[in-house]
FIRODO-74081 format. One record per residue (C-alpha): residue number from 0; residue in one letter; x, y, z. Coordinates in Angstrom, 1 decimal. Layout:
! FIRODO-74081
+-----+---+--------+--------+--------+
!   k ! r !      x !      y !      z !
+-----+---+--------+--------+--------+
! NUM ! A !      X !      Y !      Z !
...
+-----+---+--------+--------+--------+
//
This chain:
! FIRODO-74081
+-----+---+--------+--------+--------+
!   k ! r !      x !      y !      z !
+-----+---+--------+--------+--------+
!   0 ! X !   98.7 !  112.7 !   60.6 !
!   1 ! X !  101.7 !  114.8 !   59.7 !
!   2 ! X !  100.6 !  117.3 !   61.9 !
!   3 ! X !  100.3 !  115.0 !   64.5 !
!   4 ! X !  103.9 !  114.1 !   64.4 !
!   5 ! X !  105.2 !  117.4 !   64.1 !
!   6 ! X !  103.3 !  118.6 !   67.4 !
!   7 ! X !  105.8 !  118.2 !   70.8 !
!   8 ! X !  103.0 !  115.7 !   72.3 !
!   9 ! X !  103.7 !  113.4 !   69.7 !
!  10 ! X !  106.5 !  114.3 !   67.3 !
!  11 ! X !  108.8 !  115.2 !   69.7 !
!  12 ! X !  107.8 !  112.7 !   72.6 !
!  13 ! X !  108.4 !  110.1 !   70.1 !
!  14 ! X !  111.9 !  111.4 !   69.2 !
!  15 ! X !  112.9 !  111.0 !   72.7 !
!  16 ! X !  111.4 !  107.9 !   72.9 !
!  17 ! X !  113.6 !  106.6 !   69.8 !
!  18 ! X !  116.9 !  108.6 !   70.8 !
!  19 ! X !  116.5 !  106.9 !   74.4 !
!  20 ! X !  116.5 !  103.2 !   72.5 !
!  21 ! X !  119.0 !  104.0 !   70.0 !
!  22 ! X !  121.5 !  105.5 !   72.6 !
!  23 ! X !  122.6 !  102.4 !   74.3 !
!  24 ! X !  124.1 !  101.2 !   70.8 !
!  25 ! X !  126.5 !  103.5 !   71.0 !
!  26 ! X !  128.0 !  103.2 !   74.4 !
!  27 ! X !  131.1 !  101.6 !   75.0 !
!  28 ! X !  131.1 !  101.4 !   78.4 !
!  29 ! X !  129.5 !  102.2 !   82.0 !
!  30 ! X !  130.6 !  105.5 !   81.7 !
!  31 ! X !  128.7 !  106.5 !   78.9 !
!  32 ! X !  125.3 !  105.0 !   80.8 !
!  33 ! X !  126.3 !  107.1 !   83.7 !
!  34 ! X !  126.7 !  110.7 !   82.0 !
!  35 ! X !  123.0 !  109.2 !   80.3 !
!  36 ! X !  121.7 !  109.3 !   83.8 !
!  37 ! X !  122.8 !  112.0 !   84.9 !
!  38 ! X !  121.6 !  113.6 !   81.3 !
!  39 ! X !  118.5 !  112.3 !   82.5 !
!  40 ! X !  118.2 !  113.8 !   85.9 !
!  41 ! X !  119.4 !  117.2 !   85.5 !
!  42 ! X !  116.6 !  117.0 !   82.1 !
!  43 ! X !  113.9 !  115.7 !   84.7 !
!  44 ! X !  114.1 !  117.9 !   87.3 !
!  45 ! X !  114.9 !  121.4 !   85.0 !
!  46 ! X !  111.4 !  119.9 !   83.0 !
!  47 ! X !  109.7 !  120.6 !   86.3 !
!  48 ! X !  112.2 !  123.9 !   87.1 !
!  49 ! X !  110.7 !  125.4 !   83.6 !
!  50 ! X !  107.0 !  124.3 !   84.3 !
!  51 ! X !  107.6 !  126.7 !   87.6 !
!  52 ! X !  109.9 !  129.6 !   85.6 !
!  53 ! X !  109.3 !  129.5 !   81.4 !
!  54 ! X !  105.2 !  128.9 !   82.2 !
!  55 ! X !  104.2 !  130.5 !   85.5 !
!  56 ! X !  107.2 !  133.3 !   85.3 !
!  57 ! X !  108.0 !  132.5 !   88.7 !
!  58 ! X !  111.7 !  132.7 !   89.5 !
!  59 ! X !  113.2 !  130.3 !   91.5 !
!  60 ! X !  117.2 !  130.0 !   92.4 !
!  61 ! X !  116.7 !  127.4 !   94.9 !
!  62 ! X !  115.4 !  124.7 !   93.1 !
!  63 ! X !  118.2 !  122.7 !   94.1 !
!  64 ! X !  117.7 !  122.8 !   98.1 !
!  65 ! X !  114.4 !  121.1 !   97.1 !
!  66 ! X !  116.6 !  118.3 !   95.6 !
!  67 ! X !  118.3 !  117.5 !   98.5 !
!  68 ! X !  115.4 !  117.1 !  100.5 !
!  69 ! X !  114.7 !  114.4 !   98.6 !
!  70 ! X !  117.8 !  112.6 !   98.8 !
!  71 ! X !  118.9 !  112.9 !  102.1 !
!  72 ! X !  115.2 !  112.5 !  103.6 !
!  73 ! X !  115.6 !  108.7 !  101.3 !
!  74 ! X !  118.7 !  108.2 !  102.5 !
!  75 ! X !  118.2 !  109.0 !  106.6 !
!  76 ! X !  114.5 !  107.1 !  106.2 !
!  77 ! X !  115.8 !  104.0 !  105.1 !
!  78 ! X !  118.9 !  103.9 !  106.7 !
!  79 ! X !  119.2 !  101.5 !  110.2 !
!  80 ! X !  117.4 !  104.2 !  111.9 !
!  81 ! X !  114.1 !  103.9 !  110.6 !
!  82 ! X !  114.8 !  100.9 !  108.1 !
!  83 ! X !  111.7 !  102.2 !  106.0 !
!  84 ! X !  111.1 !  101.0 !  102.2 !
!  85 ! X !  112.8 !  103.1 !   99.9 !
!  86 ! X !  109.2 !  103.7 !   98.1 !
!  87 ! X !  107.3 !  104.9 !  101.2 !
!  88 ! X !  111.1 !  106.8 !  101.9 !
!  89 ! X !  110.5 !  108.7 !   98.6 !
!  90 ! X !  106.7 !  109.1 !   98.9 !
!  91 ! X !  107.1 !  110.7 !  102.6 !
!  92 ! X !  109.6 !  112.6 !  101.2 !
!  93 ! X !  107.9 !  114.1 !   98.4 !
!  94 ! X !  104.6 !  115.4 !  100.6 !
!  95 ! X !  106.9 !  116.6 !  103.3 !
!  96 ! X !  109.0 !  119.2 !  100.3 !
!  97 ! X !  105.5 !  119.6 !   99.0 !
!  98 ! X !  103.9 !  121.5 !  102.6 !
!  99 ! X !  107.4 !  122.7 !  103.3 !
! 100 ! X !  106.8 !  124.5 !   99.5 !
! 101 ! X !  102.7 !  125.2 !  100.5 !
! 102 ! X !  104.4 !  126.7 !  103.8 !
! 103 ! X !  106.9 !  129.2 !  102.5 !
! 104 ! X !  104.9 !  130.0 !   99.0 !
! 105 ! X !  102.8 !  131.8 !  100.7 !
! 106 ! X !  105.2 !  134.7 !  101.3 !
! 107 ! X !  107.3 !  133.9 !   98.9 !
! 108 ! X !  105.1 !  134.2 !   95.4 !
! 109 ! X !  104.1 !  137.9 !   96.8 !
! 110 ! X !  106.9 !  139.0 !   95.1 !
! 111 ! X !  107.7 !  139.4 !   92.0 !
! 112 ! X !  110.9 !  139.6 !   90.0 !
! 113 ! X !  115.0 !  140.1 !   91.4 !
! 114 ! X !  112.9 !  140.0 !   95.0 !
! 115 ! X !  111.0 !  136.8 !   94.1 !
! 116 ! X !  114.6 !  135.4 !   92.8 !
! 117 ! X !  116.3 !  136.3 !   96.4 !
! 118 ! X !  114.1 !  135.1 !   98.8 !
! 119 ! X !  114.2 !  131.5 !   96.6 !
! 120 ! X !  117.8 !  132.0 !   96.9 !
! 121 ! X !  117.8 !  132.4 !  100.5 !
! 122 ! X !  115.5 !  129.5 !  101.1 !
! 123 ! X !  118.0 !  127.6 !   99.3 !
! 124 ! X !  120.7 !  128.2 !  101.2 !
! 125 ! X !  118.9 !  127.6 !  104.0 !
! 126 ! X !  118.2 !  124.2 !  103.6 !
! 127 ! X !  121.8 !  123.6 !  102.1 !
! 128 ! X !  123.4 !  125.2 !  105.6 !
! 129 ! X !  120.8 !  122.7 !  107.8 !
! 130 ! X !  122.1 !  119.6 !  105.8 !
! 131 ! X !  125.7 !  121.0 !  106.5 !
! 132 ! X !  125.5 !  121.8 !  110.0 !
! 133 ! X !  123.2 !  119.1 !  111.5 !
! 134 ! X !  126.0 !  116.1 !  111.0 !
! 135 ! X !  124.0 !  114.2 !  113.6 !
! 136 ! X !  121.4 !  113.4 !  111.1 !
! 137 ! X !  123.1 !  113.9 !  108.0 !
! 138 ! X !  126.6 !  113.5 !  108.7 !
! 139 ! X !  127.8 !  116.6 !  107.5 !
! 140 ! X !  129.9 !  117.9 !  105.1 !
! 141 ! X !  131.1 !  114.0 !  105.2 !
! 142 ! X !  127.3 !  113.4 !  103.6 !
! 143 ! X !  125.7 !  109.9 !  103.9 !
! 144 ! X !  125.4 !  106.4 !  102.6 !
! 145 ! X !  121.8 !  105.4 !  100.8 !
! 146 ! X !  120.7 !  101.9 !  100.9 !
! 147 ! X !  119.8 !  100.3 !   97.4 !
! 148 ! X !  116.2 !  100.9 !   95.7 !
! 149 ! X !  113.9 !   97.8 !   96.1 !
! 150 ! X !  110.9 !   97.8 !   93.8 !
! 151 ! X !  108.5 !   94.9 !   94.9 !
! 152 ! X !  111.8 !   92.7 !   95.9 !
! 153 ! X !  113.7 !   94.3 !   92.3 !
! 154 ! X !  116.6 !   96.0 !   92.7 !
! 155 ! X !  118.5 !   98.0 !   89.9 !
! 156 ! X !  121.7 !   96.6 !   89.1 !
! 157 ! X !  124.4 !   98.6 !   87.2 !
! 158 ! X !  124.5 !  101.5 !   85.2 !
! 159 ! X !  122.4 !   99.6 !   81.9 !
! 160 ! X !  119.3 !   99.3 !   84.1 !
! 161 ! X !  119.4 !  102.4 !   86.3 !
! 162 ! X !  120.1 !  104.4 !   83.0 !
! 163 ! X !  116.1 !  102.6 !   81.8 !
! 164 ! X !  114.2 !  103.8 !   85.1 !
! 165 ! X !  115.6 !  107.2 !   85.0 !
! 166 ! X !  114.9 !  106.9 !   81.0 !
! 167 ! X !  111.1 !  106.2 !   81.5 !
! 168 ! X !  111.0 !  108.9 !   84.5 !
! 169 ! X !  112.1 !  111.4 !   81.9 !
! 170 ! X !  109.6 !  109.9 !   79.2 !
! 171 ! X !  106.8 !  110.2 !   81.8 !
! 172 ! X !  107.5 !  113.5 !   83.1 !
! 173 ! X !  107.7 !  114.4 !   79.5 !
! 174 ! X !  104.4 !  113.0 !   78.8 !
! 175 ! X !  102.8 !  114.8 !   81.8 !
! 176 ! X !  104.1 !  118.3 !   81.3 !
! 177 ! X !  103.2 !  118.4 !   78.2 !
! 178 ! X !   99.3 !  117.5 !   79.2 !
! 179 ! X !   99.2 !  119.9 !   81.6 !
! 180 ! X !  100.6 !  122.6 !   79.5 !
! 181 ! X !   97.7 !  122.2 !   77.3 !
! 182 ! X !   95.2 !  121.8 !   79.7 !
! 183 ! X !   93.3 !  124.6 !   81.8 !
! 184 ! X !   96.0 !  124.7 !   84.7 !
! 185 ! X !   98.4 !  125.3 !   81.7 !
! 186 ! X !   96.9 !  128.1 !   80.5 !
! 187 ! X !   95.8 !  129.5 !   84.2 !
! 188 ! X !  100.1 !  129.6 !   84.1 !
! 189 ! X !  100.9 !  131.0 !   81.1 !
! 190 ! X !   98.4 !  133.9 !   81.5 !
! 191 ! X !   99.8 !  135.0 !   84.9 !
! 192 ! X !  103.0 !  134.5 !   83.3 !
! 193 ! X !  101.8 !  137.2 !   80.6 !
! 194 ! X !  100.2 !  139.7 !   82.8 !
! 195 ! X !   99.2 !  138.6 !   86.6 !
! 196 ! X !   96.6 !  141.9 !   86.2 !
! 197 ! X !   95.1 !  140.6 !   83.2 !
! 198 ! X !   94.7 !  137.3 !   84.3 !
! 199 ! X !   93.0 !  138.2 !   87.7 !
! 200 ! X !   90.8 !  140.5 !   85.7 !
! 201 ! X !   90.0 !  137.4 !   83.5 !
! 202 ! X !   89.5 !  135.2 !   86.8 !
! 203 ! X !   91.9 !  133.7 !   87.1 !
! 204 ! X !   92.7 !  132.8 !   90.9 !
! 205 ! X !   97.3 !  133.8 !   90.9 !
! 206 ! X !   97.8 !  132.6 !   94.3 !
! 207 ! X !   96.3 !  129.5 !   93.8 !
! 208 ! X !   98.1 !  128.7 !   90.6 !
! 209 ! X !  101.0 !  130.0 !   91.3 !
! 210 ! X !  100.9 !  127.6 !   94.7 !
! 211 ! X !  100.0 !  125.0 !   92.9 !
! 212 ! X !  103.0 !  124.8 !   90.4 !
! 213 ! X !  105.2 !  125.9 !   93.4 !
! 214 ! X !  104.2 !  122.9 !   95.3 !
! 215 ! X !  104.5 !  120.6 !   92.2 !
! 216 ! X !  107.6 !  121.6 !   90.6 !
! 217 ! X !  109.3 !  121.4 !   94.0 !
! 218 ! X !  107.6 !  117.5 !   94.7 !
! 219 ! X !  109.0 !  116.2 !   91.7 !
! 220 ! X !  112.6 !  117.9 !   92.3 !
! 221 ! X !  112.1 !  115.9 !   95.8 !
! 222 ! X !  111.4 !  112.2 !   93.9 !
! 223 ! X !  114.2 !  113.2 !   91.9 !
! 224 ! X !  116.6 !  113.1 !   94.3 !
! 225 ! X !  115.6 !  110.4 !   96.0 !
! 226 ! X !  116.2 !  108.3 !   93.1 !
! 227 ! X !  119.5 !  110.2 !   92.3 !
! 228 ! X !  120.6 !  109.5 !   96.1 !
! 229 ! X !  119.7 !  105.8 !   95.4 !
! 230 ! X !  121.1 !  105.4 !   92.4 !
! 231 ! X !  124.6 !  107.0 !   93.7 !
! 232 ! X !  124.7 !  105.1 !   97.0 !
! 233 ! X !  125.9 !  108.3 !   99.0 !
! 234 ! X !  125.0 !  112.0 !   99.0 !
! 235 ! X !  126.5 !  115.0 !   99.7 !
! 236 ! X !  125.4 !  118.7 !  100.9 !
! 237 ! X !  126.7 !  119.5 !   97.1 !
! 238 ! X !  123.1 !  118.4 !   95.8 !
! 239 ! X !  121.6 !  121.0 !   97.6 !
! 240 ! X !  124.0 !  124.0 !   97.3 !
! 241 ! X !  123.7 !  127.4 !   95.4 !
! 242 ! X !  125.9 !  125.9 !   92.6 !
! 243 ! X !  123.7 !  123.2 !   91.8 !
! 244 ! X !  120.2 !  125.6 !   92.0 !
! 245 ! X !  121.9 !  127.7 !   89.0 !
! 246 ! X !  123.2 !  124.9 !   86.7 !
! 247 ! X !  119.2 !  123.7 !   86.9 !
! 248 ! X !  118.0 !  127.5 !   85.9 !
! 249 ! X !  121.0 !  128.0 !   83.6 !
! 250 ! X !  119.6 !  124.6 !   81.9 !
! 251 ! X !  116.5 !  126.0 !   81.6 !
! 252 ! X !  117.7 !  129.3 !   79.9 !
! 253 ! X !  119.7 !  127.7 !   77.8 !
! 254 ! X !  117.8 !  125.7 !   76.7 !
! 255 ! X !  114.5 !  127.8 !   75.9 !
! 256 ! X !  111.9 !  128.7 !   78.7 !
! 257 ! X !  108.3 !  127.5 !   78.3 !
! 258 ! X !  110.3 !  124.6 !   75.9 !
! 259 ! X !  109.9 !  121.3 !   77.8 !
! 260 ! X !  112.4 !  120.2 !   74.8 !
! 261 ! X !  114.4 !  122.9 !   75.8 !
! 262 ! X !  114.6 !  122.1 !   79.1 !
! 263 ! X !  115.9 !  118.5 !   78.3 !
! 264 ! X !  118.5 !  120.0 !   75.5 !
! 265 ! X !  119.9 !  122.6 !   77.8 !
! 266 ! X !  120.5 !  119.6 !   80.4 !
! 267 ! X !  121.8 !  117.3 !   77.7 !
! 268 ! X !  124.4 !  120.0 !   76.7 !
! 269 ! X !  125.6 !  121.4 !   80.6 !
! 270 ! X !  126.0 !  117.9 !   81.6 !
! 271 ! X !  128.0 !  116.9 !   78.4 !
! 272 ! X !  130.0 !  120.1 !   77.8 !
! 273 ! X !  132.2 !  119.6 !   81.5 !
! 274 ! X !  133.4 !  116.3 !   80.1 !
! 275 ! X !  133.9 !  117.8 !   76.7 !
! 276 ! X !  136.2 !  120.7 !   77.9 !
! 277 ! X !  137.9 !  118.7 !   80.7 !
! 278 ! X !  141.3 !  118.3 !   78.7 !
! 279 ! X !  141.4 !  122.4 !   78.3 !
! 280 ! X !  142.0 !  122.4 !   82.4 !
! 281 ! X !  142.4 !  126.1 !   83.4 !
! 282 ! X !  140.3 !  127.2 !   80.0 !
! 283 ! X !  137.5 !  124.7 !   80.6 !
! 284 ! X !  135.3 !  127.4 !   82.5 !
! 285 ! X !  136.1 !  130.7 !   80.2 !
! 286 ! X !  134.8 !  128.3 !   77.1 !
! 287 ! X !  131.8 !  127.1 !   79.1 !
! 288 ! X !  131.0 !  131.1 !   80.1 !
! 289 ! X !  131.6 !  132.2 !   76.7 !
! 290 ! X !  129.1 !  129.9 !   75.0 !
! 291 ! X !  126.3 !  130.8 !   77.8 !
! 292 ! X !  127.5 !  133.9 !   76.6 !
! 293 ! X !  127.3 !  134.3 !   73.3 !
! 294 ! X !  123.8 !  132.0 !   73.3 !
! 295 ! X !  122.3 !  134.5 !   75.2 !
! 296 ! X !  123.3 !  137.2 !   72.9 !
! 297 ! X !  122.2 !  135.9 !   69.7 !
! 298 ! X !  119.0 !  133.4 !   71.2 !
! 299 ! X !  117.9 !  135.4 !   74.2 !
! 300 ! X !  114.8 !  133.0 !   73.6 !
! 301 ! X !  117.0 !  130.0 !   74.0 !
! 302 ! X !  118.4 !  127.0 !   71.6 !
! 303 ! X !  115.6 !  125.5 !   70.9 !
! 304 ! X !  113.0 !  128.0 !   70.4 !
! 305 ! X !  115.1 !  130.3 !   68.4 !
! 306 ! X !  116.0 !  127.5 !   66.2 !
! 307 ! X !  112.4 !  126.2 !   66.0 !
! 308 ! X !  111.0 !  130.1 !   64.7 !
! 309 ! X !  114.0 !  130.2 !   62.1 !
! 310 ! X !  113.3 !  126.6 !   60.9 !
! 311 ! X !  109.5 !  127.5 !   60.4 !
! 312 ! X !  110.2 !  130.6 !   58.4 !
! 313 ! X !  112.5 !  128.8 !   56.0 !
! 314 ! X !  109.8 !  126.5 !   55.4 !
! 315 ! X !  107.3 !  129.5 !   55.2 !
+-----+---+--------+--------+--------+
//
């Protein structure tokens, strides 16, 4: 039973779950639900960002043009245009990132390291330069207004109920990452994460795999920003931009690769520690650099592994 709970399917699933009901009691305004959600985002999407980079060991830097797919495909789809539902807007969305992903992975995943990292990179900016440039469709650098999310006639209202649908996305994409770590597609990842060599020797089919995480990691970055886009009411072609692709891998870093928990703790401090430092003005960015700094000195592993080996020796 105790073993049970201390295991990150249940223990730690059920601390989120009780964290995410207890927060609300301390918020004192809309505010506070709004940096919750945003906790919650950046912790949902770096989740599928580390399934991609801590488990398979394949880099990606432009994680983020995948995000603005997403969002602006929701937000041109169910605009006047096209007046679609917002849930076949998402849907659409999702399986057109996921062949634009099966389309360019095939290239792509041949390489392997800084080269791997650079051609995500460039992908990337691609995507963020076509959501700039083609104002016709996306308006531009001006970016574009979303109409509200309906579920069966339901629509969120305010920050309290947006911050539970983006609560139980996080919860669900908890729950699912951690079933398939543990299940054979998880351990196809982690061992051509550990030696691609070894693992074709073992038969194990790379490409495949590798395609296969590629594909999903980038369709739930899609649904993602589709519900980001709705929940804001307007995007810009700042979703999608280089900046935004290395907050999500700094979060995984931080945090801890192959650490879904450290995925979610490395977004729940890079979101909070901006409004943290945001009296400091002109030293708000040397403080934020030196921390990153300094963690990656002394936990190369990340927070919350490194912390999770030292607390298991003490009690060794």
């Amino acid at each position: 039973m105790f073993e049970k709970l201390n295991s990150p399917r249940t223990g730690g699933l059920l601390a989120l779950i009780l964290a995410v009901l207890i927060l609300p009691l301390f918020f004192q305004n809309t505010f506070h639900y709004d940096v919750a959600i945003h906790v919650a985002i950046s912790a949902t999407v770096a989740i599928s960002l580390n399934l991609l980079v801590g488990y398979a060991g394949q880099i990606s830097l432009g994680h983020a043009g995948f995000f603005g797919v997403g969002a602006y495909s929701s937000a041109i789809l169910t605009g006047w245009d096209f007046g679609w539902s917002p849930i076949t807007a998402m849907l659409v969305a999702s399986l057109a990132v996921g062949v634009l992903a099966l389309v360019v992975s095939g290239p792509i995943l041949r390489l392997k390291g800084h080269y791997l990292a650079m051609a995500t990179l460039g992908l990337g900016i691609i995507i963020a330069i076509v959501i700039t440039t083609e104002d016709w469709l996306t308006g531009g650098p001006d970016g574009l207004s979303v109409e509200p999310l309906t579920i069966f006639g339901l629509s969120p209202q305010g920050e309290a109920q947006w911050y539970w649908v983006f609560c139980v996305v996080l919860i669900a994409s908890v729950w699912l990452s951690l079933n398939l770590i543990d299940s054979p597609v998880g351990r196809a990842m982690r061992a051509v994460h550990g030696s691609e060599v070894a693992a074709q020797v073992a038969g194990v089919d790379t490409t495949y795999f590798k395609t296969l995480i590629f594909v999903m990691s980038a369709m739930f970055a899609s649904l993602m920003g589709s519900l980001s886009a709705h929940y804001s009411g307007f995007v810009t072609p700042d979703i999608a931009g280089f900046h935004h692709s290395i907050e999500l891998i700094t979060m995984v870093v931080l945090g801890g690769m192959a650490s879904v928990f450290g995925a979610i703790t490395g977004a729940v401090i890079l979101t909070l520690l901006p409004q943290m430092l945001t009296g400091l003005e002109d030293w708000e960015m040397v403080i934020f650099g030196l921390i990153l700094m300094l963690t990656m000195i002394f936990m190369p592993k990340g927070l919350v592994p490194t912390l999770l080996t030292k607390f298991r020796r003490g009690e060794a």
